[in-house]
N, C-alpha and C positions, 0 to 999 in steps of 0.2 A: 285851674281851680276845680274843685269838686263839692259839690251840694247835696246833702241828703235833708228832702223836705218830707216832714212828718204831717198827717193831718189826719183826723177822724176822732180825736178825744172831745172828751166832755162830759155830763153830768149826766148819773141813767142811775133806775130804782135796784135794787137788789134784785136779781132773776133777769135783769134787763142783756141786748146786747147792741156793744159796737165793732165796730170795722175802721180799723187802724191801716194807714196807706202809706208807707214813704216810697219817694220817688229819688235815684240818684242821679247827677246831671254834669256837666262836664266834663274835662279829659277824663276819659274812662278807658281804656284797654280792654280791660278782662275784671268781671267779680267771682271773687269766689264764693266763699259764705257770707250772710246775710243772717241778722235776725235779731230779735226785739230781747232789750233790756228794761228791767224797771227799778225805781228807788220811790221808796216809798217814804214816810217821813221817819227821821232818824233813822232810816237804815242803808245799809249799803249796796249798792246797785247788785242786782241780782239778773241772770239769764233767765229767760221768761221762755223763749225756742230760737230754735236756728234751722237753716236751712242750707244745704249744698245746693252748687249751683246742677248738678244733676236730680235732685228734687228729697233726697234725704231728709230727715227731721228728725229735731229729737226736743224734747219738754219738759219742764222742769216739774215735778212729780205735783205739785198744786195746782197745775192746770193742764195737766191731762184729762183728755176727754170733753174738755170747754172751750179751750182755744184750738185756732189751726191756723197754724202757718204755712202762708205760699208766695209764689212770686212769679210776676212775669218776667221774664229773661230780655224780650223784646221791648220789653215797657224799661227795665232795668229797674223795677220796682217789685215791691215785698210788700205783703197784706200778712194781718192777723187781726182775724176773725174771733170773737170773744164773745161767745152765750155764756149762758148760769152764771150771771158775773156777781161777784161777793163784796161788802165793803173794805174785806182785808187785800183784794185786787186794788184800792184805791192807790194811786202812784204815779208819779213821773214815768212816763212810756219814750225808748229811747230807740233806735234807730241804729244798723252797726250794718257795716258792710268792709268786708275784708277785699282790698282792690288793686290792679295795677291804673297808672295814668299810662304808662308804654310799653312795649316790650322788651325794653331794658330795664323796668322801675321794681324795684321790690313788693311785695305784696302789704299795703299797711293799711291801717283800722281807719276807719272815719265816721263819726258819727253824725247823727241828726241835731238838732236842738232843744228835742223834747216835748211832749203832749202831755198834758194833763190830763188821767181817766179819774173819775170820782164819783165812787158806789154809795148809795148812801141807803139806808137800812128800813 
């Protein structure tokens, strides 16, 4: 089985910031990409960043320059880092890791269960 634990949401003013953590946990092989999804109310889950496991990044043009994503390879966890944060950041914060469990296993998506961030104005 494979576990991605999310944790570091919660409630912060406009300009405020937080630090988003998931951790991924059992058979594990190899990761490859990693990186945060969000959904916001009524809408449909969007790429927030991602990250290779050689340390590549790429951000979704609304939070450039505010967030950053990283990860530790050794930990098998991924952070994103979130100043100048806005209420229209407000959103379910998701968790994505592209993985094998063996060296025979195909490479497939697995996510987290979800953090709540909520900017309020």
């Amino acid at each position: 089985q494979v576990q991605l634990v999310e944790s570091g949401g919660g409630l912060v003013q406009a300009g405020g910031s937080l630090r988003l953590s998931c951790a991924a946990s059992g058979n594990i092989f190899s990761i490859n990409d990693m990186g945060w999804y969000r959904q916001g109310p009524g809408m449909r889950r969007e790429l927030v960043a991602a990250i290779t496991s050689g340390g590549n990044t790429n951000y979704t043009d609304s939070v450039k320059g505010r967030f950053t994503i990283s990860r530790d390879n050794t930990k098998n966890t991924v952070y994103l880092q979130m100043n100048s944060l806005k209420p229209e950041d407000t959103a379910v914060y998701y968790c994505n890791a592209d993985l094998r469990r063996n060296r025979n296993d195909y490479v497939a998506a697995y996510w987290g269960q979800g953090t709540q961030v909520t900017v309020s104005s």
